[in-house]
GULOLUM-250814 format. One record per atom (N, C-alpha, C): residue number from 0; residue in one letter; atom name; z, y, x. Coordinates in steps of 0.1 Angstrom, whole numbers, plus 5000, padded with zeros to 4 digits. Atoms other than C-alpha are relative to their C-alpha. Example, Ala and Ser with C-alpha at 12.3 -4.5 7.8 and 13.67 -1.06 7.14 Angstrom:
2
<rec pos="0" code="A" site="N" z="5000" y="4988" x="5009"/>
<rec pos="0" code="A" site="CA" z="5078" y="4955" x="5123"/>
<rec pos="0" code="A" site="C" z="5000" y="5012" x="5009"/>
<rec pos="1" code="S" site="N" z="5000" y="4989" x="4991"/>
<rec pos="1" code="S" site="CA" z="5071" y="4989" x="5137"/>
<rec pos="1" code="S" site="C" z="5008" y="5011" x="4992"/>
//
This chain:
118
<rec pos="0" code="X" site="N" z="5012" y="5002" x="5007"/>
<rec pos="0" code="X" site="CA" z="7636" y="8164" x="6599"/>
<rec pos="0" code="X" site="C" z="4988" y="5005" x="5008"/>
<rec pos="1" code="X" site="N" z="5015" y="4999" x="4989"/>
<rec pos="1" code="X" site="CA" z="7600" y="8165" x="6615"/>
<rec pos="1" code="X" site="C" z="4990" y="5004" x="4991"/>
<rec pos="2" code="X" site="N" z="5013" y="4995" x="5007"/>
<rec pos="2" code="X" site="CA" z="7574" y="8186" x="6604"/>
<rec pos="2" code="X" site="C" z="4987" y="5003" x="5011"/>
<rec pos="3" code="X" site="N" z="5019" y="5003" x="4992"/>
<rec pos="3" code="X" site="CA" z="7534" y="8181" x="6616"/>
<rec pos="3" code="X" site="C" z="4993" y="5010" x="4991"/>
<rec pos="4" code="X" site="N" z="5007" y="4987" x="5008"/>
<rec pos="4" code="X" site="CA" z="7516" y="8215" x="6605"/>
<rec pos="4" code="X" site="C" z="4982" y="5001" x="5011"/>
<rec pos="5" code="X" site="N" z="5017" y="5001" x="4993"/>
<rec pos="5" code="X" site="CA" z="7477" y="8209" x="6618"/>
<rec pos="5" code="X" site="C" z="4990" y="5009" x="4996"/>
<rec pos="6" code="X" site="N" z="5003" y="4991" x="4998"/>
<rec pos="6" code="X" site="CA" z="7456" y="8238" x="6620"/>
<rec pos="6" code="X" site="C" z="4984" y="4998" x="5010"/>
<rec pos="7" code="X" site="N" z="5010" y="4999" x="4989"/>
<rec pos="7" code="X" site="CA" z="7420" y="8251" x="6636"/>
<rec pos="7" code="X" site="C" z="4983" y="4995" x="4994"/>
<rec pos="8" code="X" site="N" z="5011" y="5004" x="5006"/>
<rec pos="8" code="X" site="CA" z="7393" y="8231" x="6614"/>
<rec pos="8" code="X" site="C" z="4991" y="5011" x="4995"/>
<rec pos="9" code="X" site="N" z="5016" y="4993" x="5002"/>
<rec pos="9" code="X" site="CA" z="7358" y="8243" x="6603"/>
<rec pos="9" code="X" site="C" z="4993" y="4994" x="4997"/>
<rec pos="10" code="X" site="N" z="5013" y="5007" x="4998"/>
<rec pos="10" code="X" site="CA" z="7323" y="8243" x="6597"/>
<rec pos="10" code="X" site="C" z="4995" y="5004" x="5009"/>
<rec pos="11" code="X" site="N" z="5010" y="4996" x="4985"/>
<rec pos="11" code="X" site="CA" z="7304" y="8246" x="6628"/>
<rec pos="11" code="X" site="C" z="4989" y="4988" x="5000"/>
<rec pos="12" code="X" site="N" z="5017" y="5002" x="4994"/>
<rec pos="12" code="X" site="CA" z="7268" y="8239" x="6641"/>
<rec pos="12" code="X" site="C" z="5002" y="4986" x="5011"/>
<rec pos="13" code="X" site="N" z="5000" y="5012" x="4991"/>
<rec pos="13" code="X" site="CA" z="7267" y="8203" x="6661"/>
<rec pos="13" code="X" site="C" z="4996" y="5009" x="5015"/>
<rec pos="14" code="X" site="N" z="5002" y="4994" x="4984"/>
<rec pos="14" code="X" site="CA" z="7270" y="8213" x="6699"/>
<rec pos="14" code="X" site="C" z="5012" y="5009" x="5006"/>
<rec pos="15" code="X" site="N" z="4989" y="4988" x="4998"/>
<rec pos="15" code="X" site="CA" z="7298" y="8238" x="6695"/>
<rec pos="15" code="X" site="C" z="5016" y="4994" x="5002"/>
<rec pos="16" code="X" site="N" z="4989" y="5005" x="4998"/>
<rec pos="16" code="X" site="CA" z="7333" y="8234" x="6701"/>
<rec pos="16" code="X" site="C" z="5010" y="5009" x="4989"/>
<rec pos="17" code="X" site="N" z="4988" y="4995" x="5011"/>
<rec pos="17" code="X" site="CA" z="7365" y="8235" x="6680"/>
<rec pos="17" code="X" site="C" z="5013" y="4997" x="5009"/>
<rec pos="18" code="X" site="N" z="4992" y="5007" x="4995"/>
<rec pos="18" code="X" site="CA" z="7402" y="8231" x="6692"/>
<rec pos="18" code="X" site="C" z="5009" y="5000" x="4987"/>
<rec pos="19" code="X" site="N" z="4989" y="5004" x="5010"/>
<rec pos="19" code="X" site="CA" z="7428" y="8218" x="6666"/>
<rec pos="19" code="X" site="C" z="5017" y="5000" x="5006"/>
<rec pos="20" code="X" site="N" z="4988" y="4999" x="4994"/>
<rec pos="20" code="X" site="CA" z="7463" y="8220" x="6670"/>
<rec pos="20" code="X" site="C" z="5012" y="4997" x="4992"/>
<rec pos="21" code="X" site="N" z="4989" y="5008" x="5010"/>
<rec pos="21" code="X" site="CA" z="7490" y="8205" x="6656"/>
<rec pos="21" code="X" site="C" z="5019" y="5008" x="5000"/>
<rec pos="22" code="X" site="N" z="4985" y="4992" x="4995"/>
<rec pos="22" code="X" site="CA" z="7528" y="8226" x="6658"/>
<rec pos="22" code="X" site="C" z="5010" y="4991" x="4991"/>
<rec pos="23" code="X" site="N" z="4988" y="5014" x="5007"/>
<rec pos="23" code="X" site="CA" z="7557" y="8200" x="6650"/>
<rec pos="23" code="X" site="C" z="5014" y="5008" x="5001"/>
<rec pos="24" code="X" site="N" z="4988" y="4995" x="5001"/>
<rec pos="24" code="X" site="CA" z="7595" y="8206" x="6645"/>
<rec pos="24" code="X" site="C" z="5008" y="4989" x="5001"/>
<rec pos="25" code="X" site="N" z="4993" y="5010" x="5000"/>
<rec pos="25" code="X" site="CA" z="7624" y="8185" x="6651"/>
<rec pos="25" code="X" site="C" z="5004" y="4996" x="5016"/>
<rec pos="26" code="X" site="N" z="4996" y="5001" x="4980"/>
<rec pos="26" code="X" site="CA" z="7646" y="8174" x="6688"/>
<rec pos="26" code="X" site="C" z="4990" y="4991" x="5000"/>
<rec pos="27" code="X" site="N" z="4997" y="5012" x="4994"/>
<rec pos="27" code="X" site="CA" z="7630" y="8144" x="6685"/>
<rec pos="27" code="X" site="C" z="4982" y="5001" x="5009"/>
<rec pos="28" code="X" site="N" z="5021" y="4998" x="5000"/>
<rec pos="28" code="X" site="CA" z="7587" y="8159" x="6690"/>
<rec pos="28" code="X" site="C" z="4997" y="4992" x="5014"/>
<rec pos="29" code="X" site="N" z="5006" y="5008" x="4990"/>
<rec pos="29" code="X" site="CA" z="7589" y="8153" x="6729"/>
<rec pos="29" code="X" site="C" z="4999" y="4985" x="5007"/>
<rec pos="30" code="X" site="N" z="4995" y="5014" x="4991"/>
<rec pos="30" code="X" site="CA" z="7601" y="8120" x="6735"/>
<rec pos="30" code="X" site="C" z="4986" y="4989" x="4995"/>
<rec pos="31" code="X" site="N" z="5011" y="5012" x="5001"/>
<rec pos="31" code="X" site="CA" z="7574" y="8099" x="6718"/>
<rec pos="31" code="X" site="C" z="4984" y="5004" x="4997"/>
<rec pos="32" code="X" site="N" z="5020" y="5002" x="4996"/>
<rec pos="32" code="X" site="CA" z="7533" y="8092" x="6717"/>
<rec pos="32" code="X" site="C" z="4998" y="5007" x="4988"/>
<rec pos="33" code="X" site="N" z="5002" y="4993" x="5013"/>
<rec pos="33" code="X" site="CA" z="7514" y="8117" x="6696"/>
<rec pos="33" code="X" site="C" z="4981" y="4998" x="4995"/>
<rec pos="34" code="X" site="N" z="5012" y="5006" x="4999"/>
<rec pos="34" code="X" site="CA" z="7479" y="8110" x="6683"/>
<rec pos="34" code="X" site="C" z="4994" y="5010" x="4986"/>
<rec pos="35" code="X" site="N" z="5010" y="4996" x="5013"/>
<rec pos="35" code="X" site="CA" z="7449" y="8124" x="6662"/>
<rec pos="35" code="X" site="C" z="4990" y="4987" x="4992"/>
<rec pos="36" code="X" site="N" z="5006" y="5006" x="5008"/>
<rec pos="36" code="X" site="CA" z="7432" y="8108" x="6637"/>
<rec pos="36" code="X" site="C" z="4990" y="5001" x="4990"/>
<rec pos="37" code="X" site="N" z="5012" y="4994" x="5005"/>
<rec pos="37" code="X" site="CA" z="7396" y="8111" x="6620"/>
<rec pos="37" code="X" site="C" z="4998" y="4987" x="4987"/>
<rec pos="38" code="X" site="N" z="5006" y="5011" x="5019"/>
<rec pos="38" code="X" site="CA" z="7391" y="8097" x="6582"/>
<rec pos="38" code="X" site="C" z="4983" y="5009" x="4999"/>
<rec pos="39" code="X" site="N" z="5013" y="4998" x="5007"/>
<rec pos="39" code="X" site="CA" z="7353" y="8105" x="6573"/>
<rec pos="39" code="X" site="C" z="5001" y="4996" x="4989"/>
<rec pos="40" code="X" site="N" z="5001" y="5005" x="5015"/>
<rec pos="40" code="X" site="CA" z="7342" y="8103" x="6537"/>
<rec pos="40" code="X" site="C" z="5000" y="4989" x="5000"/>
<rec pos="41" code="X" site="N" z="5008" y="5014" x="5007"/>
<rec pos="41" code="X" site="CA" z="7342" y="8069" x="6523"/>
<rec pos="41" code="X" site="C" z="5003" y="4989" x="5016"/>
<rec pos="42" code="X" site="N" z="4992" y="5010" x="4990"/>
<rec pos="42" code="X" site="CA" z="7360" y="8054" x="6558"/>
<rec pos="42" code="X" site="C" z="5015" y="5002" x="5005"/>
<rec pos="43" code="X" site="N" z="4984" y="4998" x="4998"/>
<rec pos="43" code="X" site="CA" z="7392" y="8045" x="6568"/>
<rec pos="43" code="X" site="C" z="5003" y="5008" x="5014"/>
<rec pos="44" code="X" site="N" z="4997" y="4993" x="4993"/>
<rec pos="44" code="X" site="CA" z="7414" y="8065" x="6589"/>
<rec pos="44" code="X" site="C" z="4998" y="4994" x="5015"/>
<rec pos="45" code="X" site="N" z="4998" y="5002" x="4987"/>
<rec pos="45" code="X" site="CA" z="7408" y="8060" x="6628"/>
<rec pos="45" code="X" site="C" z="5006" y="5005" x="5010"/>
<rec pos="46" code="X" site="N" z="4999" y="4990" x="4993"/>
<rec pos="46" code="X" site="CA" z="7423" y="8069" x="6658"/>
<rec pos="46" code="X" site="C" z="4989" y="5011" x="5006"/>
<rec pos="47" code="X" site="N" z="5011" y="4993" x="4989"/>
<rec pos="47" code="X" site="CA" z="7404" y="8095" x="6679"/>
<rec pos="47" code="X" site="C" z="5009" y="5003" x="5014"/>
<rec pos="48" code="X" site="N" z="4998" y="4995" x="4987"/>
<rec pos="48" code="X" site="CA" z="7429" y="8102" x="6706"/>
<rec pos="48" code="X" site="C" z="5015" y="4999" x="4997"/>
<rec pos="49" code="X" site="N" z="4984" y="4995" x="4999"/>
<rec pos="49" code="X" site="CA" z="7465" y="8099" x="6718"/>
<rec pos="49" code="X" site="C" z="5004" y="4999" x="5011"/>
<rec pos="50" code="X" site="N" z="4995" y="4999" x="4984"/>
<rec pos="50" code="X" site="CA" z="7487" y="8106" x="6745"/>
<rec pos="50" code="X" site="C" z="5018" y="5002" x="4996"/>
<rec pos="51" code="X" site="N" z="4988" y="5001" x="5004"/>
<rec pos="51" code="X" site="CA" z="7521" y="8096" x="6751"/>
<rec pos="51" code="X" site="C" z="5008" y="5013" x="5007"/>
<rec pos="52" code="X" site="N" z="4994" y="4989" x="5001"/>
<rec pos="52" code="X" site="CA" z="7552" y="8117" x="6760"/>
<rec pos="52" code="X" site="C" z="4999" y="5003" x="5018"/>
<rec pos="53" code="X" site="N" z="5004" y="4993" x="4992"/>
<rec pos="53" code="X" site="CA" z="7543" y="8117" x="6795"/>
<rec pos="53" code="X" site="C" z="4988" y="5004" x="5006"/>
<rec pos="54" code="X" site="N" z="5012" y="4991" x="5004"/>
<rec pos="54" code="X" site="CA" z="7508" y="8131" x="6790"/>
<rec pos="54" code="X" site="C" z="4988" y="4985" x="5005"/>
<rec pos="55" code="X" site="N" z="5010" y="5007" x="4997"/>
<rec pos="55" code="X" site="CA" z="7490" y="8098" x="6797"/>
<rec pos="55" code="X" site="C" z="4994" y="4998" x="4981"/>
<rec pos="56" code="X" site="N" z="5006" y="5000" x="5017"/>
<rec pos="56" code="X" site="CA" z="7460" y="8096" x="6769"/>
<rec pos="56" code="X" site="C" z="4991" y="4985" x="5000"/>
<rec pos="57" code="X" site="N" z="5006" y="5009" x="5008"/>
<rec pos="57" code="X" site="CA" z="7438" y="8071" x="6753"/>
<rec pos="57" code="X" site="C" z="4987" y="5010" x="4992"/>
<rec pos="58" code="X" site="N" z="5004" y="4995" x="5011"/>
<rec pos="58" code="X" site="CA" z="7406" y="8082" x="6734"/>
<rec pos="58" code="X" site="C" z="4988" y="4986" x="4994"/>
<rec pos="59" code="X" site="N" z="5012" y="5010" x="5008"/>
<rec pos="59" code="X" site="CA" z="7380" y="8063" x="6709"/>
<rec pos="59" code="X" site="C" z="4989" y="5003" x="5008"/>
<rec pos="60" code="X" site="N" z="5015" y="5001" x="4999"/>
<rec pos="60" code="X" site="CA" z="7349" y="8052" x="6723"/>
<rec pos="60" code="X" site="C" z="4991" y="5015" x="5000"/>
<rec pos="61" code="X" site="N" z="5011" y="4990" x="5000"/>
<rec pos="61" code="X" site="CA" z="7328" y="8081" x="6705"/>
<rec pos="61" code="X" site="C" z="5008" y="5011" x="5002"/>
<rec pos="62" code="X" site="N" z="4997" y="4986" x="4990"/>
<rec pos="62" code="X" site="CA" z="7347" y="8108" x="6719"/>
<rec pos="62" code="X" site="C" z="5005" y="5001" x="5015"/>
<rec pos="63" code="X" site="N" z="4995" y="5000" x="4983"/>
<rec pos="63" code="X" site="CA" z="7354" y="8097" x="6754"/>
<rec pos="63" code="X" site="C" z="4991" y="5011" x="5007"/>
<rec pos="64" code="X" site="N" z="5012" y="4988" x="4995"/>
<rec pos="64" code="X" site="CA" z="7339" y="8126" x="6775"/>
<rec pos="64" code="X" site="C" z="4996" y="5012" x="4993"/>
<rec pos="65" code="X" site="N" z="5006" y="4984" x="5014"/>
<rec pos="65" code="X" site="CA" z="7338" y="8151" x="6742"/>
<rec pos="65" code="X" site="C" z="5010" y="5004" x="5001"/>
<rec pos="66" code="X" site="N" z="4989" y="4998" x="5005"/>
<rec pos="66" code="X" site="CA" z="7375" y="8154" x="6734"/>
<rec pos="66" code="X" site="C" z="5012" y="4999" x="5008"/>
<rec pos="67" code="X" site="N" z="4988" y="5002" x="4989"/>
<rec pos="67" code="X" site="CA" z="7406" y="8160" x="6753"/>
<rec pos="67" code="X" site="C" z="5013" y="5009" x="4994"/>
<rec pos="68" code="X" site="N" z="4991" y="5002" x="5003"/>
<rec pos="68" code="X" site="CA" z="7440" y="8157" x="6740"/>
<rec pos="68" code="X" site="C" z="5012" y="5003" x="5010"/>
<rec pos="69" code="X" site="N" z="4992" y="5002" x="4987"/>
<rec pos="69" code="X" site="CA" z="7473" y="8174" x="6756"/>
<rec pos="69" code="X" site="C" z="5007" y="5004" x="4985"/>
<rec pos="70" code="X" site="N" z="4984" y="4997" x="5015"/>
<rec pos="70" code="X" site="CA" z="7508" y="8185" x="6739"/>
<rec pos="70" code="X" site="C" z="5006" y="5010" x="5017"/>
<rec pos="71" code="X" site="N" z="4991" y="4990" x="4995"/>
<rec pos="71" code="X" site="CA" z="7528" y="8211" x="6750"/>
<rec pos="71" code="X" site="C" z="5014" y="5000" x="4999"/>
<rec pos="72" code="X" site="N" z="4986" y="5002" x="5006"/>
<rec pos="72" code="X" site="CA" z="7564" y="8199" x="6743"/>
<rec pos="72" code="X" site="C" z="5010" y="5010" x="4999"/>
<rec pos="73" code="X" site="N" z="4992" y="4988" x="5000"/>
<rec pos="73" code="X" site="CA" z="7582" y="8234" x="6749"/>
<rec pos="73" code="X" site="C" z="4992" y="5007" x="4988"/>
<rec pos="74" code="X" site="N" z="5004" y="4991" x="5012"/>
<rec pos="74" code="X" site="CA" z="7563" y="8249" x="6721"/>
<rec pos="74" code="X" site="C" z="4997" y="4986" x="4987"/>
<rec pos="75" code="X" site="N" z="5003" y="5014" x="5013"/>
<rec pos="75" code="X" site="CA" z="7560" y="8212" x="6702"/>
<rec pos="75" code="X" site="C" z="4989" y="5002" x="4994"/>
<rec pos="76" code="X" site="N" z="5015" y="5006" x="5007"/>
<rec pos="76" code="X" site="CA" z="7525" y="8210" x="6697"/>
<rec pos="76" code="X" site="C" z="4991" y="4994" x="5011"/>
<rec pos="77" code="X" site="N" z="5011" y="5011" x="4996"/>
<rec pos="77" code="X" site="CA" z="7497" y="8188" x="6701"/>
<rec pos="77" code="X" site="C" z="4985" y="5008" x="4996"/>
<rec pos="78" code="X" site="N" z="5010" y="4993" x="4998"/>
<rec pos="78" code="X" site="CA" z="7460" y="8200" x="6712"/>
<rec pos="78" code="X" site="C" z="4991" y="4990" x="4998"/>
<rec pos="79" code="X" site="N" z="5011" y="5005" x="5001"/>
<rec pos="79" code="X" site="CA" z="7427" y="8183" x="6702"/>
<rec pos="79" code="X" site="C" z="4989" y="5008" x="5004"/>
<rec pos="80" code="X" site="N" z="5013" y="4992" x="4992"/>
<rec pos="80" code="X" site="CA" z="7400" y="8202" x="6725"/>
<rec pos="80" code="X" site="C" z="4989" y="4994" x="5001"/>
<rec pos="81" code="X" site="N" z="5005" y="5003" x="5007"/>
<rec pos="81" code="X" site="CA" z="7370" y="8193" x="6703"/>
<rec pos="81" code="X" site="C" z="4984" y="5004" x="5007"/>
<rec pos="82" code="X" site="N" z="5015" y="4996" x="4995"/>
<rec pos="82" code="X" site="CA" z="7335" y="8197" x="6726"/>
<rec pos="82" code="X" site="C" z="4987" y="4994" x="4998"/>
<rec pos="83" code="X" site="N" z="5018" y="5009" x="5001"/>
<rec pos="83" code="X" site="CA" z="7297" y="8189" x="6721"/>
<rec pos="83" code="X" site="C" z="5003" y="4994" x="4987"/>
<rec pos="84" code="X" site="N" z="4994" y="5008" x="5013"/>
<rec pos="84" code="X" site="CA" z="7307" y="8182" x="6684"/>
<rec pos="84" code="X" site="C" z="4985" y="4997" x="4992"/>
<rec pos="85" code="X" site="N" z="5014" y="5006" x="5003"/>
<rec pos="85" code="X" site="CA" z="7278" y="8160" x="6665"/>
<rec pos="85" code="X" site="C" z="5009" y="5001" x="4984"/>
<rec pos="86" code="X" site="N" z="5001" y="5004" x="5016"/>
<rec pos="86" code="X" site="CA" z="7274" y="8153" x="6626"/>
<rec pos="86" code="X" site="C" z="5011" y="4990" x="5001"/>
<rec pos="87" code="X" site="N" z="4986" y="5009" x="5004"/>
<rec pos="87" code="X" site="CA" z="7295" y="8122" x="6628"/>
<rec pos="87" code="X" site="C" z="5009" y="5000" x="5004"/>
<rec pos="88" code="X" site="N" z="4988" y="4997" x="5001"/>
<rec pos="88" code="X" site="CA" z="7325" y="8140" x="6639"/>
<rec pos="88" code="X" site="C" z="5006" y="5004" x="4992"/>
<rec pos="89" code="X" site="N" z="4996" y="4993" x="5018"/>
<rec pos="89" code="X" site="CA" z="7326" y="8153" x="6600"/>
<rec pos="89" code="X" site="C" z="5010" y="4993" x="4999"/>
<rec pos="90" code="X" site="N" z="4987" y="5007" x="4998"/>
<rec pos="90" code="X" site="CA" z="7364" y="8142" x="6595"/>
<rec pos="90" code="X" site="C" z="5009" y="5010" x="4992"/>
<rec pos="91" code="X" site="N" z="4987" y="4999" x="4999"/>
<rec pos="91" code="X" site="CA" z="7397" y="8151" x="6581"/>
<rec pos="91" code="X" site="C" z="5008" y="4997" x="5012"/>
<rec pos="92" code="X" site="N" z="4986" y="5006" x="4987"/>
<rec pos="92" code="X" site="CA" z="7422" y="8150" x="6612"/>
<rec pos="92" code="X" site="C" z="5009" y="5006" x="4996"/>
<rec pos="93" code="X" site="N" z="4987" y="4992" x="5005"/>
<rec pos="93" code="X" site="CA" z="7453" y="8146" x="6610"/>
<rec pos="93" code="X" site="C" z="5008" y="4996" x="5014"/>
<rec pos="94" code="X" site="N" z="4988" y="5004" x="4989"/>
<rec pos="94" code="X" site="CA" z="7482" y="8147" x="6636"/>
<rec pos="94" code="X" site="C" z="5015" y="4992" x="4996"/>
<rec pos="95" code="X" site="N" z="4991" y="5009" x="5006"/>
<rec pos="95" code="X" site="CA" z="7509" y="8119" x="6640"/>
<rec pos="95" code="X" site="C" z="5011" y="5003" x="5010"/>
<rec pos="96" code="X" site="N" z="4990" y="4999" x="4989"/>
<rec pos="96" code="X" site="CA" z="7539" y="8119" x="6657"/>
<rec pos="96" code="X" site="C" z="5003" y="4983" x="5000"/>
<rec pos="97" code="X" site="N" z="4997" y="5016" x="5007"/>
<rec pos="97" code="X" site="CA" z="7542" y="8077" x="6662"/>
<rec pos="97" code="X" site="C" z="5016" y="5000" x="5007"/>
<rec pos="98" code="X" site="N" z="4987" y="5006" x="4997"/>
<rec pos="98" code="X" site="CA" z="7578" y="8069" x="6662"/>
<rec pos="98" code="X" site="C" z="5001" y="4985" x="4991"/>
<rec pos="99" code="X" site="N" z="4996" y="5011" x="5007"/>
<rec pos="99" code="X" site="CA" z="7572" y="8037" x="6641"/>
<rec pos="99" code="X" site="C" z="5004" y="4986" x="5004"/>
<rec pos="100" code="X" site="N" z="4993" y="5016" x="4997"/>
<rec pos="100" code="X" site="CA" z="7583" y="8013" x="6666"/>
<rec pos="100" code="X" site="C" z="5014" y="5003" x="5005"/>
<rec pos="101" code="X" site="N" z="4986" y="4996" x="5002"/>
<rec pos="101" code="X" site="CA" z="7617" y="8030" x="6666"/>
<rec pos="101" code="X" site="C" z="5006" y="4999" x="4986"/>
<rec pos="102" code="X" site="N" z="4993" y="4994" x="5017"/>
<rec pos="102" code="X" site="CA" z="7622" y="8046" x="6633"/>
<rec pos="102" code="X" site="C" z="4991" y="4988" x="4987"/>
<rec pos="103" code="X" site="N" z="5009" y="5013" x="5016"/>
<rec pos="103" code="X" site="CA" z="7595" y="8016" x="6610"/>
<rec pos="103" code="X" site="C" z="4988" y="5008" x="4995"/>
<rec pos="104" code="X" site="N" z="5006" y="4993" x="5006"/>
<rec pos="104" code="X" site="CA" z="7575" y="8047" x="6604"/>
<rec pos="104" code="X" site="C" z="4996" y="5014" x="5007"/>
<rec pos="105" code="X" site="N" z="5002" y="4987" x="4988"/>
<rec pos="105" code="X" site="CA" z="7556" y="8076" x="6620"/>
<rec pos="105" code="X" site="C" z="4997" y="5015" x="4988"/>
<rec pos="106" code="X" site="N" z="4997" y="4983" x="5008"/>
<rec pos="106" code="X" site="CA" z="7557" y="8115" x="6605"/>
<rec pos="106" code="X" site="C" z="4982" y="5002" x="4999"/>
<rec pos="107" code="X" site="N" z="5015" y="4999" x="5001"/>
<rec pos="107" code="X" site="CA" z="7517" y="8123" x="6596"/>
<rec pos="107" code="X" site="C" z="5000" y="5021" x="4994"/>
<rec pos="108" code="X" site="N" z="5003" y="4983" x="5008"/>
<rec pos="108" code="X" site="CA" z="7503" y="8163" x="6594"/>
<rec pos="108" code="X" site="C" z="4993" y="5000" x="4987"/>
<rec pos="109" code="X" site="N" z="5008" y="4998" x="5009"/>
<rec pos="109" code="X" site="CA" z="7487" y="8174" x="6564"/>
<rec pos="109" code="X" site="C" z="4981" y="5003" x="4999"/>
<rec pos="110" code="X" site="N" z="5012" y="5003" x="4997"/>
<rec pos="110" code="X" site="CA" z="7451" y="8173" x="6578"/>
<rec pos="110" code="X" site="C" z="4992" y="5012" x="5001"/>
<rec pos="111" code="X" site="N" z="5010" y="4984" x="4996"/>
<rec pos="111" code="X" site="CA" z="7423" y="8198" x="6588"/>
<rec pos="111" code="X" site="C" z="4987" y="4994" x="5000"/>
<rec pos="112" code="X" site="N" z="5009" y="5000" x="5006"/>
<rec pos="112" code="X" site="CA" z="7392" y="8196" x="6575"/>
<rec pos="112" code="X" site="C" z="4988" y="5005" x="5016"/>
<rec pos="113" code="X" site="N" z="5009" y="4995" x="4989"/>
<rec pos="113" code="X" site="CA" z="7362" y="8196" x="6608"/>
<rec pos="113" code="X" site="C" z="4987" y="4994" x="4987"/>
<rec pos="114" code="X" site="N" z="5012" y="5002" x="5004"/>
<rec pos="114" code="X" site="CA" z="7328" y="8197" x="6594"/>
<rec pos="114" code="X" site="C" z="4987" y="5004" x="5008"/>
<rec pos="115" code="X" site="N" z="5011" y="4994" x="4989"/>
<rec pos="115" code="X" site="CA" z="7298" y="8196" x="6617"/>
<rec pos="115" code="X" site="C" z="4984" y="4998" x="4993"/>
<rec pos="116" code="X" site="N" z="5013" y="4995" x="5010"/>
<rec pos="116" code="X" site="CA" z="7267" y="8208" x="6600"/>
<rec pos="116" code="X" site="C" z="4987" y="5013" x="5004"/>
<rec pos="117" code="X" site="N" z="5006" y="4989" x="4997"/>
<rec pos="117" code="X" site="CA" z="7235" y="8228" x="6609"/>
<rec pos="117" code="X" site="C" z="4992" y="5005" x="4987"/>
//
């Protein structure tokens, strides 16, 4: 069984940095792609960033250059290192573990609340 425990959110001042972190359970954490994901009020969930199991990443557009995503597979977690943070990074993130082109379905954390506000 696989558990995604996501941690680290706030309210902070646009400009400042946050890091999020995601701590998972289960053999199966390091073998597949792990990814963050930003819902804002009143839009659907997007990605913001992922990186597969051998640390190559991907990020969205508006955090390319802000945000940098690694994982630690000996301690099974996943890092969102959150810089130069603006108003419209206000989000729920949640961390995913995607196994759904194996398993039909990917494991989702319970979400962490960033809020960027002066």
């Amino acid at each position: 069984q696989v558990q995604l425990v996501a941690s680290g959110g706030g309210l902070v001042q646009p400009g400042v940095s946050l890091r999020l972190s995601c701590a998972g359970s289960g053999s199966i954490f390091s073998i597949y792609p792990m990814g963050w994901y930003g819902q804002a009020p009143g839009k659907q969930r997007e990605l913001v960033a992922a990186i597969t199991s051998d640390g190559s990443t991907n990020y969205a557009d508006s955090v390319k250059g802000r945000f940098t995503i690694s994982r630690d597979n000996a301690k099974m977690t996943v890092y969102l290192q959150m810089n130069s943070l603006k108003p419209e990074d206000t989000a729920v993130y949640y961390c995913t573990l995607e196994t759904g082109a194996t398993l039909g379905y990917d494991y989702w954390g319970q979400g962490t609340q960033v809020t960027v506000s002066s």
